[in-house]
Steps between C-alpha positions, in 0.01 A plus 500: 500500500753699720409890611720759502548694844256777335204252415551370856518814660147587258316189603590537823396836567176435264449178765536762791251770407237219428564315839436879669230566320319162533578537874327905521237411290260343808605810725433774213158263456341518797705783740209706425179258524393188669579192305212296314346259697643189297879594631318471817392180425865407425668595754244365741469156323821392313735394785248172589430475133926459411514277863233279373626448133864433634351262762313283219853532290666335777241247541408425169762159406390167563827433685302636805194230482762216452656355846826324288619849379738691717515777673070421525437899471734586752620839282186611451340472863829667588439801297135456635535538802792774425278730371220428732765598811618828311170612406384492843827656678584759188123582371707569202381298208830543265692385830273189535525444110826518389571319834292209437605451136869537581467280756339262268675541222828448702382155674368333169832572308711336785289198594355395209 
């Protein structure tokens, strides 16, 4: 199904207040009062909690117990030690994250 300009020009604008408002909502939230303590929680606790589930992604295939299999892990202690090394210099866990994974992601696609 094809849209004319107007229904583009509708869904798009209808996209655009949403995105705003989903984006004010935390600020018109909690400008006023401190934030529950489970956001606390979150924020404190979710950075090691994605690092560790994308560590055991990365580690999870046999083709890491098996010596005959190349690259032998080489990807994922890459990305490893990546995000290890940006986590430390940055102290920014997106950095460190996105890092990691890209780095990953970028060395499994070419060597294996």
């Amino acid at each position: 199904m094809r849209l004319t300009i107007t229904n583009a020009l509708i869904a798009t604008f209808i996209t655009a207040i949403l995105m705003f408002l989903l984006r004010a909502f935390p600020f018109m939230l909690f400008s006023k009062k401190k934030p529950p303590k489970i956001l606390s929680f979150i924020e404190k606790y979710i950075p090691a909690m994605v690092i560790g589930v994308l560590l055991l992604f990365c580690l999870n295939d046999e083709k890491y117990i098996s010596t005959s299999s190349f690259p032998w892990g080489i990807p994922a202690l890459c990305g490893i030690v990546l995000t290890v090394i940006l986590h430390l210099w940055k102290k920014n866990s997106m950095i460190s994250i996105f890092g990691g994974t890209i780095c990953y992601m970028v060395l499994n696609n070419i060597m294996v």
